[in-house]
N, C-alpha and C positions, 0 to 999 in steps of 0.2 A: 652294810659296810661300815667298819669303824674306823674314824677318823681319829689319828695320835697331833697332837701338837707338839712336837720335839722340839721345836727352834724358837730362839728365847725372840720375845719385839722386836727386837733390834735388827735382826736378820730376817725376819717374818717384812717387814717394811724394807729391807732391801731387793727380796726378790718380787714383793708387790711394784716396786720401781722400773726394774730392770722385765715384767713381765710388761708395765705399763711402758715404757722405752719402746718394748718389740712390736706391742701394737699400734705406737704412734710411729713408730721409723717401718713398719708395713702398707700402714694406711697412704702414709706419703709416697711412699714406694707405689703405692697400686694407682695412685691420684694425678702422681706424675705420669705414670705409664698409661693411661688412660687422656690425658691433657695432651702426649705427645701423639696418641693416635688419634686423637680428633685435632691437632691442628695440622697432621698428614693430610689430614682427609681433607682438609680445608683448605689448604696449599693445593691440594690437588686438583680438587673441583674449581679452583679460583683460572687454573691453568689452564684446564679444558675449557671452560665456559671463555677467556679470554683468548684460545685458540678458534673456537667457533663466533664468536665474535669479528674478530681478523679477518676470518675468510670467508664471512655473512657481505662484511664491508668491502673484501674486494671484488666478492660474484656480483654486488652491488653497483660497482663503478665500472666492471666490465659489459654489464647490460647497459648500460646508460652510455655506454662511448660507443657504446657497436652503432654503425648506421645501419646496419640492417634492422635492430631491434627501433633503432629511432625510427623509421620508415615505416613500423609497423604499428610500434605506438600512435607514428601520424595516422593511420590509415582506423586503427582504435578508434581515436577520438573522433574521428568523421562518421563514423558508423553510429558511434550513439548521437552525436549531433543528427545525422540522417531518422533515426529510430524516435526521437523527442518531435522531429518535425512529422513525421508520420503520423507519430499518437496525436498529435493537435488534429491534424487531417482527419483524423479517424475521428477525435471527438466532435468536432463540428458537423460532420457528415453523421453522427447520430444527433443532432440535435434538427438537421435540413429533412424537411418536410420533402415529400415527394408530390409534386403537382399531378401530377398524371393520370395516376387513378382515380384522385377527387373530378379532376375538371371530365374525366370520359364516363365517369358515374355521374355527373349532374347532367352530361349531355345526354345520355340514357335514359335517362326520369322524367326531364324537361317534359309534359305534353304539349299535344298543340294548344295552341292558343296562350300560352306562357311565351314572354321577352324579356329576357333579363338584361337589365342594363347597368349592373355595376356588381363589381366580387370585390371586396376585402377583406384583407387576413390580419386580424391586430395580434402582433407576436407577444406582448407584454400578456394578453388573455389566451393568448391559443385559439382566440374562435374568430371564424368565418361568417362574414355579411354577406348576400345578395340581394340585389334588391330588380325590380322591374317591373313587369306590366300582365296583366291577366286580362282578355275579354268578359270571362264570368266567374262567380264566388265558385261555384262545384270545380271549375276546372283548379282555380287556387289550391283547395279544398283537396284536391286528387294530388297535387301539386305537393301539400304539405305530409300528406299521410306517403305519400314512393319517399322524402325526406327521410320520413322517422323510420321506414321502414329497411333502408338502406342499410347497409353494415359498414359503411366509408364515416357516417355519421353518425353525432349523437347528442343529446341533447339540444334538438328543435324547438326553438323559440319564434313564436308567431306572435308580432304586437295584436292589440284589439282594431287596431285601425285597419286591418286586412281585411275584417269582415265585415265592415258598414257599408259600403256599395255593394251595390248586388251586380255591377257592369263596370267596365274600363275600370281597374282595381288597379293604382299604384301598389304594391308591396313589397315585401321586406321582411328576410328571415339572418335569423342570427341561431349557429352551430358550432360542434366542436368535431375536429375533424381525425378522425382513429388513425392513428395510427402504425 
């Protein structure tokens, strides 16, 4: 394509003007039109948002003045206060030992010729002391092995002093009680 230059400077820099004119008086034109649809948009989201706002705040004040809602609320709060007392109940009762089965398994094992004359429980160790009286060392001796053999018990500790009589035997065991 061949391009003529007809038009002398003078007019060549007037229509560079009036071309540069159209693209600055467009540009504004489309920046304006554009400014005015985004602050539409923004007027309008401003009005919803403080329309759901409004009526956030009176569904708010309408639960709060109902007595029926108040009554329920009260009856709420009691429930979990009821549920917080529970869980303590619940946890203390896993941490309580149950007597029962220990003391009708020692009464089980006990043979004759065994008198036990004292049980303590030290809570800070978890273990179990009895202590009493034996006629002879075998009997002790049967005495300590139905302990360890038990499944209510574990770890049987027998001092040395249980074995040095061979007759009327003070003793004294120390265990830990399952579980």
């Amino acid at each position: 394509m061949i391009k003529l230059n007809l038009l002398p400077p003078q007019e060549k820099r007037e229509v560079e003007l009036i071309d540069f004119n159209y693209l600055i008086t467009s540009l504004g034109f489309w920046f304006l039109f554009f400014l005015m649809i985004f602050s539409l948009l923004l007027v309008s989201t401003y009005f919803c948002l403080f329309i759901f706002l409004k009526t956030q705040s009176l569904l708010i004040e309408t639960r709060q003045s109902d007595e029926e809602i108040q009554n329920l609320m009260g009856i709420e709060e009691k429930i979990k206060q009821a549920n917080e007392q529970i869980n303590k109940v619940h946890l203390k009762q896993k941490e309580l030992i149950i007597w029962t089965p220990i003391l009708e398994e020692l009464s089980q094992i006990v043979p004759r010729g065994i008198y036990m004359t004292g049980f303590y429980y030290q809570a800070n160790t978890d273990q179990i002391s009895i202590s009493g009286w034996a006629d002879k060392r075998e009997t002790l001796l049967s005495f300590e092995k139905l302990l360890e053999e038990s499944p209510c018990f574990a770890e049987v500790q027998s001092p040395l002093a249980n074995l040095i009589k061979q007759d009327n035997i003070n003793f004294s065991f120390n265990f830990l009680p399952i579980k």
